[in-house]
C-alpha positions in Angstrom: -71.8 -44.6 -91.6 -74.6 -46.5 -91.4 -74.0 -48.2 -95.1 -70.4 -48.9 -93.8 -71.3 -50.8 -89.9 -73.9 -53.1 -92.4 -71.4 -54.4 -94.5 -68.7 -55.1 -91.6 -71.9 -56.8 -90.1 -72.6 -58.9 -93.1 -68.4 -59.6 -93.3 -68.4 -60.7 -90.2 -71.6 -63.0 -90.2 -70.9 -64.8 -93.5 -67.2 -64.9 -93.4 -65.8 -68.4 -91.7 -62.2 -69.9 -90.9 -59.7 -71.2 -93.3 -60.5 -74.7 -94.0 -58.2 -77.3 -91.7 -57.0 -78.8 -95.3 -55.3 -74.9 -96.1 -52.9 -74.9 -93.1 -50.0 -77.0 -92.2 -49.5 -77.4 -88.6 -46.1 -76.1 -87.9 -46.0 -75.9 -84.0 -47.9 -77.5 -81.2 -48.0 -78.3 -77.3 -50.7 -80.8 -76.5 -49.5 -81.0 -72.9 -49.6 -85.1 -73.3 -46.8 -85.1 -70.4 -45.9 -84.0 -66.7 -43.8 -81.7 -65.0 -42.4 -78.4 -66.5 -43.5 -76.9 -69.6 -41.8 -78.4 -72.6 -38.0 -76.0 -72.8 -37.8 -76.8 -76.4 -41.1 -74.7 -76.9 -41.0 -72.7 -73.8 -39.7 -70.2 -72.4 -40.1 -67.6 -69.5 -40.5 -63.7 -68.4 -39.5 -64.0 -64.6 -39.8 -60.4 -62.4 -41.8 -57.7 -61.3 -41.7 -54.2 -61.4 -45.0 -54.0 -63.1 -44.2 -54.8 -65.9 -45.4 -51.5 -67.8 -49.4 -51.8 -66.7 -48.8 -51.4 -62.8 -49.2 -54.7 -62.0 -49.1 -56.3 -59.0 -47.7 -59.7 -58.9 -44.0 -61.0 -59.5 -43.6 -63.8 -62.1 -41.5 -67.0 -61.5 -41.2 -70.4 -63.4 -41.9 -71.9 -60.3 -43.9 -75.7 -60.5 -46.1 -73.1 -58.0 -47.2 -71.0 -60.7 -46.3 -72.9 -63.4 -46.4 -76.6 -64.5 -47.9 -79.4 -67.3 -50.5 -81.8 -65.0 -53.6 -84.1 -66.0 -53.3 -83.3 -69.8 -53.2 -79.5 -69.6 -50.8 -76.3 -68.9 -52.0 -75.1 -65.8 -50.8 -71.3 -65.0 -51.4 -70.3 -61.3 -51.5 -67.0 -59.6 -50.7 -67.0 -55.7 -51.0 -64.9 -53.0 -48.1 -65.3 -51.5 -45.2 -62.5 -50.2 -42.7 -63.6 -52.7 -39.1 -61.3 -53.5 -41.2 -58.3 -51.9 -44.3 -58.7 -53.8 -47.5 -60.2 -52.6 -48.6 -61.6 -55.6 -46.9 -64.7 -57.6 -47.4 -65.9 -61.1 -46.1 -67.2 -64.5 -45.8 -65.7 -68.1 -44.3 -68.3 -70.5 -43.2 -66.7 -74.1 -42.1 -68.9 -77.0 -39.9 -66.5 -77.9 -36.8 -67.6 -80.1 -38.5 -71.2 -79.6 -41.8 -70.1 -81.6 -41.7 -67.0 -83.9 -43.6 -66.7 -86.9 -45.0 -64.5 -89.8 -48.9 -65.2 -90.6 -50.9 -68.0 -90.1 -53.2 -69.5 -87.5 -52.5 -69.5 -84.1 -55.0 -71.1 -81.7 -55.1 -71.7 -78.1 -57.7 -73.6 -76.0 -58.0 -72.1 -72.7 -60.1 -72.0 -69.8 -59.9 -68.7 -67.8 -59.2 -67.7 -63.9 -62.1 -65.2 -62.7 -62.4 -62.7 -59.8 -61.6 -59.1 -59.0 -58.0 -58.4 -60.0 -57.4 -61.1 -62.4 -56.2 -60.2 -65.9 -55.8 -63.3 -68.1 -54.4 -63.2 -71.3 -53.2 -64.9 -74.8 -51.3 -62.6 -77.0 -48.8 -61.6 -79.2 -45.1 -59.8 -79.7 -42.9 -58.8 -82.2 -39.9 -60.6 -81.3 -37.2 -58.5 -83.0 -38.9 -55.2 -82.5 -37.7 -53.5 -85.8 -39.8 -50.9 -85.8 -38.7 -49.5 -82.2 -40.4 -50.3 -78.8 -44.1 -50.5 -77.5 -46.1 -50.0 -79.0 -44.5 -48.9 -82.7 -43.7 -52.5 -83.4 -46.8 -54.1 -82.6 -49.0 -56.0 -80.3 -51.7 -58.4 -80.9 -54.0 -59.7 -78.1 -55.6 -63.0 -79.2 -57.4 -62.9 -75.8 -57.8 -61.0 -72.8 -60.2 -61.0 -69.6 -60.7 -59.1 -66.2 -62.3 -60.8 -63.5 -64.2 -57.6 -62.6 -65.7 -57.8 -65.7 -67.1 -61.8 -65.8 -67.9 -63.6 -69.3 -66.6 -60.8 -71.7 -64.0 -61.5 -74.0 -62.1 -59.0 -75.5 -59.5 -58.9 -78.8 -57.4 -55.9 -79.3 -54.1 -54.6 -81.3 -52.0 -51.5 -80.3 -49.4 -50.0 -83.0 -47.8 -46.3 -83.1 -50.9 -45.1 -84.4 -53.7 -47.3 -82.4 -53.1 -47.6 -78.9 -54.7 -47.7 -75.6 -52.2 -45.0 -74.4 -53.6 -43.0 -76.8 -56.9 -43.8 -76.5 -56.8 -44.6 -80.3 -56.6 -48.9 -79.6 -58.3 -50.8 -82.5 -60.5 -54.3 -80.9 -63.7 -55.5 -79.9 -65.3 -57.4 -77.1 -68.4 -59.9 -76.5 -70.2 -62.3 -73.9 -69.8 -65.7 -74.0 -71.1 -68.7 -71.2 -68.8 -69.1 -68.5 -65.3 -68.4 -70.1 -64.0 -69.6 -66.5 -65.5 -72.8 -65.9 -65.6 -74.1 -70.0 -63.1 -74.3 -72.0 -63.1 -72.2 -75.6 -60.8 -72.2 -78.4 -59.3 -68.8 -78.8 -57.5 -68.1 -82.7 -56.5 -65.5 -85.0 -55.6 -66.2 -88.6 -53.2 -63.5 -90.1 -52.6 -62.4 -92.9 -50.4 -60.0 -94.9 -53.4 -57.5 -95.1 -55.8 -58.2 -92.2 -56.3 -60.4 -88.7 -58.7 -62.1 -88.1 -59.9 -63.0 -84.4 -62.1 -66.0 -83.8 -63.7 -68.2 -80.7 -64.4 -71.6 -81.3 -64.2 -71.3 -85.3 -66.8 -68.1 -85.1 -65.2 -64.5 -86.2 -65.8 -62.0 -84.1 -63.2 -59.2 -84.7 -61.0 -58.1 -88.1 -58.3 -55.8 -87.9 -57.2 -54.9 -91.8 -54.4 -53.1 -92.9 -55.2 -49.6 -95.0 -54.4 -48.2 -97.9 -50.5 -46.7 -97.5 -50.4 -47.7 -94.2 -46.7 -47.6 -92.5 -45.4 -49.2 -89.8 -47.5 -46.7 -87.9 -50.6 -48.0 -88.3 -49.1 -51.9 -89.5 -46.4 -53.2 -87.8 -47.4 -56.7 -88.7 -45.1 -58.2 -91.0 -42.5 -58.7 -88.6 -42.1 -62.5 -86.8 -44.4 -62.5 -83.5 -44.0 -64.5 -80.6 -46.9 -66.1 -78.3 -47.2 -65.2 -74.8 -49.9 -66.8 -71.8 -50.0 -65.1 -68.7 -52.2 -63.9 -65.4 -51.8 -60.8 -64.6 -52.8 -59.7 -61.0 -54.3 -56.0 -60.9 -52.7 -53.6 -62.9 -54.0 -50.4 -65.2 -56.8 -52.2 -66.2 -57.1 -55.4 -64.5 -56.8 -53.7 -61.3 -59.4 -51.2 -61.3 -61.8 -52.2 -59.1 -59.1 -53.9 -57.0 -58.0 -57.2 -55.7 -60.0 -59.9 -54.0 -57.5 -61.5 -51.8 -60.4 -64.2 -51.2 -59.6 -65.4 -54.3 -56.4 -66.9 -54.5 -55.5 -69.4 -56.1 -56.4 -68.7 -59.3 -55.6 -70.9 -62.6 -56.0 -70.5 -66.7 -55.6 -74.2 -68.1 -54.7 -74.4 -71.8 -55.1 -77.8 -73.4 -53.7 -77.8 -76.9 -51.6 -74.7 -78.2 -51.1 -75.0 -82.0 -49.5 -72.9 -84.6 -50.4 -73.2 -88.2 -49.0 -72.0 -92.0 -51.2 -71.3 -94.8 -50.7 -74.0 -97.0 -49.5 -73.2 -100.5 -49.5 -75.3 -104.2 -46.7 -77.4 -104.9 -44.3 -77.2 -106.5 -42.3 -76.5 -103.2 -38.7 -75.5 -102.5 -35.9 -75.6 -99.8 -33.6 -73.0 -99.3 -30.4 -73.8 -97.3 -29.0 -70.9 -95.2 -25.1 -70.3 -95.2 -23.8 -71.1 -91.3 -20.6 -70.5 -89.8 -18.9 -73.5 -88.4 -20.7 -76.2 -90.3 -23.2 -77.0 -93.0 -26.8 -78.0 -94.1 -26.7 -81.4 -96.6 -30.3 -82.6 -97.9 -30.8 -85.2 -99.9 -32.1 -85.4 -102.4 -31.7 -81.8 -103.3 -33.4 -80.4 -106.0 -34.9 -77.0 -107.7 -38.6 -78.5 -106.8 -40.3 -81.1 -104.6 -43.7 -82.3 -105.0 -46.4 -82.6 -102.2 -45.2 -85.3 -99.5 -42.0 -86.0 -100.8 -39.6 -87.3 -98.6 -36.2 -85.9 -97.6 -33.1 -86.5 -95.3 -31.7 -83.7 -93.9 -28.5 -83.6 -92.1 -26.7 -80.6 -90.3 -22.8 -81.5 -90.6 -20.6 -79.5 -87.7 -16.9 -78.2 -89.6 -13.3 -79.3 -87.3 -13.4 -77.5 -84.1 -17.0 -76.5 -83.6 -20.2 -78.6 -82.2 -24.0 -78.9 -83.5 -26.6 -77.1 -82.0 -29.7 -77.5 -83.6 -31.3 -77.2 -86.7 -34.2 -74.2 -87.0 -36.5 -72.1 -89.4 -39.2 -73.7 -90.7 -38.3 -76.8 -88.8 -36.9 -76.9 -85.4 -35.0 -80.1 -84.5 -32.3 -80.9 -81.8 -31.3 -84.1 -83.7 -29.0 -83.7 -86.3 -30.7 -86.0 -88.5 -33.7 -85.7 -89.5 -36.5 -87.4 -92.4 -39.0 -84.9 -93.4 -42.0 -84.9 -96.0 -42.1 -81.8 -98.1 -45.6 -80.4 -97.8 -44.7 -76.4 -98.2 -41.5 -74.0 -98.9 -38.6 -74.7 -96.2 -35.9 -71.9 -95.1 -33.4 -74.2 -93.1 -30.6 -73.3 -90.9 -28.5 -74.6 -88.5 -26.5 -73.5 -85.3 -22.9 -74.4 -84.8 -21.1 -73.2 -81.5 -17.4 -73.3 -81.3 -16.3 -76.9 -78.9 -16.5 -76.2 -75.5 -18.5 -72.5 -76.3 -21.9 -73.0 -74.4 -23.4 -68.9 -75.1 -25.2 -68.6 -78.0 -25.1 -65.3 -79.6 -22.0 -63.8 -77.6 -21.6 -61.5 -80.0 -25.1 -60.2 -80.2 -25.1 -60.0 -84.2 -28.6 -61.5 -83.5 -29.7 -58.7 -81.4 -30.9 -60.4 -78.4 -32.1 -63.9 -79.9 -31.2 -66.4 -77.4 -31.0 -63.5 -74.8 -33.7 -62.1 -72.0 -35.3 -59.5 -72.7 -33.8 -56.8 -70.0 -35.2 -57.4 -66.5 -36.0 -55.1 -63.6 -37.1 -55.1 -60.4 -37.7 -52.9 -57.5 -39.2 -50.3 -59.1 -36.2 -50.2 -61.2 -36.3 -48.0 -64.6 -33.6 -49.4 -67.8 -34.3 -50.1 -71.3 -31.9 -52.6 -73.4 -31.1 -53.2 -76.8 -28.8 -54.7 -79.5 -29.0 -53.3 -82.6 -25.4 -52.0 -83.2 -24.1 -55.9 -82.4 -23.9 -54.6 -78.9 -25.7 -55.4 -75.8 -26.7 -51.4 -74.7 -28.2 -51.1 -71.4 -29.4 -47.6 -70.5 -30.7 -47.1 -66.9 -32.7 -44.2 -65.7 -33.7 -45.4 -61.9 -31.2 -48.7 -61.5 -33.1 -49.3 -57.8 -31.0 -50.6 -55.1 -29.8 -54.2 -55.4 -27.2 -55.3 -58.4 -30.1 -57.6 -59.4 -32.8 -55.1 -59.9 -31.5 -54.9 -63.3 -30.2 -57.8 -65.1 -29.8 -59.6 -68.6 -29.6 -63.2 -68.9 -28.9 -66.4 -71.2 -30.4 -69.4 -69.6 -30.2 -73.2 -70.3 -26.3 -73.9 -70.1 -25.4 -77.2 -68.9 -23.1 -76.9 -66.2 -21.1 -80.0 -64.8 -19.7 -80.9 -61.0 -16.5 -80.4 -61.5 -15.6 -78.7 -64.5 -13.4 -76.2 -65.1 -15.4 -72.7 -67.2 -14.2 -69.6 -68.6 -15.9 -66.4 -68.7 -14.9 -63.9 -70.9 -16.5 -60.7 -72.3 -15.6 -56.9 -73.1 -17.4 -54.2 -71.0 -17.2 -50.5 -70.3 -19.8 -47.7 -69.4 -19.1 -43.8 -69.8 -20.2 -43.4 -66.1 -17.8 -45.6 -64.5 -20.6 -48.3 -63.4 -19.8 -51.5 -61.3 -21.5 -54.7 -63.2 -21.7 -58.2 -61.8 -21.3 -61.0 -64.1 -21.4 -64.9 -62.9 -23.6 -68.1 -63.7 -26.3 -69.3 -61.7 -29.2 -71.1 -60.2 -32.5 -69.8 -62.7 -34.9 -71.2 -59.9 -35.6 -70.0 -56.8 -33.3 -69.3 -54.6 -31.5 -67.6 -57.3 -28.0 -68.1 -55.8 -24.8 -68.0 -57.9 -22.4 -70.8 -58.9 -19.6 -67.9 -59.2 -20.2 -64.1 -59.4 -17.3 -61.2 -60.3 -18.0 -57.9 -59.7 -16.0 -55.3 -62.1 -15.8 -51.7 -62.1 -16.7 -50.2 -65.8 -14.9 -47.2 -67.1 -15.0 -45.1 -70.2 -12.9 -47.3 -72.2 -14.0 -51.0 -73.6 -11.8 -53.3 -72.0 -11.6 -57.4 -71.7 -12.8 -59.3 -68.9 -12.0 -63.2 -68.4 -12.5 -65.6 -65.4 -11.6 -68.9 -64.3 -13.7 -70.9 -62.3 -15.3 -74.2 -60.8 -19.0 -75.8 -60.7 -18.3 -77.3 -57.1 -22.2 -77.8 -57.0 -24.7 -80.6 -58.6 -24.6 -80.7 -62.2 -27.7 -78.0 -63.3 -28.9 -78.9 -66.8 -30.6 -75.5 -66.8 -28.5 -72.5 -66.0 -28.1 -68.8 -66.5 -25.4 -66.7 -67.0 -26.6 -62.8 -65.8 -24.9 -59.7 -65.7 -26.7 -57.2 -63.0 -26.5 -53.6 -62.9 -28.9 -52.3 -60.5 -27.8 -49.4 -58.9 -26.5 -47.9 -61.4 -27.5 -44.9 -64.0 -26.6 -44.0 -67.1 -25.1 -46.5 -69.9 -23.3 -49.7 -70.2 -22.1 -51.6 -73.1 -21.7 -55.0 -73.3 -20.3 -57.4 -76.3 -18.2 -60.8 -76.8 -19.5 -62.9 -74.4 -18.2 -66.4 -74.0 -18.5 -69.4 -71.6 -16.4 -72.1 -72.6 -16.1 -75.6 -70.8 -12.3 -75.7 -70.1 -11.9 -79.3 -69.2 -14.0 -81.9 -70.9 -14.4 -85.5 -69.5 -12.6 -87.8 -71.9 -15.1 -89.0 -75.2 -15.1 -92.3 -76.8 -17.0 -90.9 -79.6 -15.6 -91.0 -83.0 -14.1 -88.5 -84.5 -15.0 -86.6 -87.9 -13.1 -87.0 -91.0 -11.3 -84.5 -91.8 -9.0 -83.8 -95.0 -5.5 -85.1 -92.8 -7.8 -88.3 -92.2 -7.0 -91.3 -94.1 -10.2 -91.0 -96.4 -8.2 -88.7 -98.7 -11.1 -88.5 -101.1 -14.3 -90.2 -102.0 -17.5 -89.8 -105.1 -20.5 -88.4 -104.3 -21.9 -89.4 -107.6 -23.4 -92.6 -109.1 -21.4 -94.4 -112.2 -23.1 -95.7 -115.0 -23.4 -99.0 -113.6 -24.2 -97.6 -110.4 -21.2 -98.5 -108.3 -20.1 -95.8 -105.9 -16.4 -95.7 -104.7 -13.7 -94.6 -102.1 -10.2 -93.8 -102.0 -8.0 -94.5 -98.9 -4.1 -93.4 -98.1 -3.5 -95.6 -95.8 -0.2 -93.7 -93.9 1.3 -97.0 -92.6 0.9 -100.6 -92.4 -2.6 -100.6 -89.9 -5.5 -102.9 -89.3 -8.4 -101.5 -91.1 -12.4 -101.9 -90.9 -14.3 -99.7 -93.5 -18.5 -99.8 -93.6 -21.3 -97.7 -94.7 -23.9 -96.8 -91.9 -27.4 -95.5 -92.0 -28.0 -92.2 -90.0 -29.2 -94.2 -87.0 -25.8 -96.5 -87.2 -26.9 -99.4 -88.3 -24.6 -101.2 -90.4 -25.6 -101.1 -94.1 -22.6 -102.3 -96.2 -19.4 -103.9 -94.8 -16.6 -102.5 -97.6 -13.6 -104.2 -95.9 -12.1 -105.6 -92.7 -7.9 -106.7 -92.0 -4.9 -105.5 -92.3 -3.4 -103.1 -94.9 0.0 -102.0 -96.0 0.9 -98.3 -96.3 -0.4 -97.7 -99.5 -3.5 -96.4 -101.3 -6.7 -98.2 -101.7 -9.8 -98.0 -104.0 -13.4 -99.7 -102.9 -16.5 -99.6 -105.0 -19.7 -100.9 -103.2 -23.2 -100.8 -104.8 -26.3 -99.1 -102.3 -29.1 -97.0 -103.3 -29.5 -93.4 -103.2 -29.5 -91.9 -99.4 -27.4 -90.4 -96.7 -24.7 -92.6 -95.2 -22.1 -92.4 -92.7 -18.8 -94.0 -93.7 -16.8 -94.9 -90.9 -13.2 -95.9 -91.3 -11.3 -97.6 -88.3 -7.9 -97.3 -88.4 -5.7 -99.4 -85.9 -8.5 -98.6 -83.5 -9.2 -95.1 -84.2 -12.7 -94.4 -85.3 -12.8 -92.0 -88.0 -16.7 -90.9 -89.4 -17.9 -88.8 -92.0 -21.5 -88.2 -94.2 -21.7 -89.0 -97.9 -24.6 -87.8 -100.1 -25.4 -91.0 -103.1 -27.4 -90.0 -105.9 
């Protein structure tokens, strides 16, 4: 034994980080802004109930308790009597907007102190494939208690190892001041061991073992990051709370996300999407390192781009990338007008909340069948003390919605479904109450946004107050009236562009074929991707009739765009 705690010693004196020049940054918040975190990265876990470790306070996304101010992420807890608790404060997860599988994650914090604070920066599996806490993992980059000042402590929990069990694998040391200087906080994972640094200096590594399951290595499964305060609780809670405290704040300046950085040759692999498609250009089996690329995300007739995601995340649907590692691409297409992303919960619950309780309120929730399966033990006493939501739909003044989805619960439970405010005061644009029976049936309403337009809604469905199970699946919200667009349309194949090469001649002219259906006035250009004009084909009048065009560009993504008689007709085309 002794042989054994001399070489970890030696491992973890000689060993260092990564090099900088071996990762890619893939993911970062600098904070270089004001106001609410950034949605694109963030996201929230807003309730009480304890949230598994008895704690005390009741977590909002409040500017209160959470908001971006002088360069840095400032997370505040309150004492404050807020929805029945006495304690406010914020957990932001970058779930579904941040997930990965190894690398280097690192987060520059400084901590909030006193008795009944429990800081932390961690880690969770965001599709839990290997069942719920703690089988599919945990991994706590950093964590504190303000009873116990200036010791930092690093810790994982799986099936096996586990603080329930008394069996958790970590390790803890004293550093100067961790609440009044700032320290960078990392872990750099790998497929076979995690290693857990403070400012670039290893102080804990958690390895995988020989034949170890899931059991004892859940961790090869996409994580998310979390950063929260915790107020009193199992742990942080016990020597109680110092209500002489309050307020109390964690700053993070810089959050970064990092993948090992691999040898070129690289690829890109394009995953199949329903209602649309992934063009890059150019596309080839190999790319070398820093070689540039256009990629576009083309939506099919009848459905609307969402954003592009995987290895990069982009709301645009045009983006210029250079290649510096392997890319998985995908895209997300909704159907026009559909505003709920994974209705249908073939995703599990990507895009979804993770269930919500309050009240003292006992429910679990999963999707693994493709249906949302709520199963309540204690459902408290409100409708809201348990809940599932989908937040960020764009609701307009004066717009027509409908809200469908198929329900039914072998108890004959009463379920509220409606869209509303996700801020404080939490009141609903509409709300339906249904009663569930035995049988799956269809639900569908028809209502108005007679309030302010809200950029940032939820859709919920609460069932507190109930017991036993409820199944939920087919959700929809679609915008029934629209506000009339001048924006083009796409080409489709009724549009007068019957056909058109995608490939270079000899001499390298590129051409176009047009069926003109009747005698029209005609304009016909090549755009770049940010609509500037890059080739003027033709302009006047034309006869019924077909037409041929050959224009001479070089290689690239264009848009072609075709007016006919006034109607604007536009379309991509790949050159090469």
């Amino acid at each position: 034994m002794k042989q054994l705690i001399c070489v970890i010693f030696f491992f973890l004196s000689f060993y260092t980080s990564v090099p900088a020049s071996d990762w890619n940054l893939v993911w970062q918040d600098n904070f270089d802004y004001n106001g609410p975190p950034d949605p694109e990265l963030w996201g929230y876990d807003i309730g009480g109930g304890g949230w598994g470790n008895n704690e005390l306070q009741y977590y909002t996304d409040r500017l209160e308790n959470v908001r971006v101010e002088d360069g840095v992420l400032i997370i505040e807890a309150r004492h404050e009597h807020y929805e029945k608790y006495e304690y406010t404060s914020a957990r932001l997860v970058t779930r579904n907007k941040g997930d990965w599988l190894y690398g280097k994650v690192e987060v520059r914090a400084k901590l909030p102190g006193g008795r009944g604070m429990w800081p932390a920066i961690w880690m969770l599996p965001t599709d839990w494939e290997y069942g719920e806490w703690p089988g599919s993992g945990e991994i706590d980059i950093m964590e504190y208690v303000g009873f116990d000042p200036n010791k930092i402590h690093w810790t994982v929990h799986t099936e096996a190892y586990n603080h329930m069990n008394n069996t958790e694998r970590g390790s803890s040391d004293i550093f100067d001041d961790p609440e009044n200087n700032f320290y960078t906080y990392a872990i750099e994972w790998f497929e076979d061991r995690i290693h857990f640094f403070v400012d670039d200096e290893l102080h804990f590594t958690f390895g995988k073992e020989d034949n170890a399951t899931y059991s004892e290595w859940p961790f090869d499964k996409r994580f998310h990051l979390l950063l929260n305060i915790a107020v009193g609780g199992n742990w942080g809670g016990l020597e109680g709370v110092d209500d002489g405290i309050f307020p109390q704040r964690m700053e993070i300046d810089y959050v970064r996300v990092y993948e090992m950085r691999t040898p070129p040759p690289y690829t890109i692999n394009i995953e199949s999407s329903v209602g649309g498609k992934i063009t890059v250009y150019p596309l080839k089996d190999e790319y070398t390192e820093g070689e540039s690329v256009e990629i576009m995300a083309v939506a099919d007739s009848g459905y609307s781009f969402q954003k592009i995601s995987g290895s990069i995340y982009s709301s645009q649907d045009s983006i210029r990338v250079r290649v510096n590692r392997d890319l998985n691409l995908s895209a997300l297409f909704l159907k026009e007008g559909e505003m709920i992303i994974n209705g249908d919960f073939s995703q599990q619950l990507h895009y979804w909340s993770e269930l919500i309780t309050h009240n003292g309120a006992i429910a679990t929730g999963s999707a693994e069948n493709e249906i949302l399966e709520i199963d309540i033990t204690d459902g408290g006493e409100s409708p809201w003390d348990v809940q599932v939501n989908q937040a960020g739909l764009n609701l307009l003044q004066g717009q027509r919605y409908v809200l469908s989805f198929d329900a039914s619960s072998p108890t004959s439970n009463t379920m509220t479904a409606g869209v509303a405010i996700n801020r404080d005061p939490w009141f609903p644009y509409f709300s339906q109450s249904v009663q569930l029976t035995a049988q799956m049936s269809s639900y569908q309403f028809e209502f108005t946004m007679d309030d302010p337009n809200d950029p940032a809604a939820r859709l919920f469905f609460d069932v507190g107050g109930s017991e036993g199970i409820i199944i939920v699946d087919n959700v929809s919200l679609v915008r029934k009236t629209t506000t009339v667009s001048t924006a083009p349309k796409t080409i489709t194949t009724d549009s007068p562009v019957s056909s058109f090469n995608l490939k270079r001649s000899t001499n390298s002219l590129s051409d176009i074929s047009l069926s003109i259906p009747q005698n029209s006035s005609v304009t016909l250009s090549l755009l770049s991707l940010n609509g500037r004009t890059v080739e003027s084909i033709h302009g006047g009048r034309l006869k019924k009739g077909k037409y041929h065009f050959t224009f001479n560009v070089p290689n690239g993504i264009y848009l072609i765009k075709l007016t006919l008689d006034g109607q604007q007709f536009i379309r991509p085309m790949v050159l090469y």
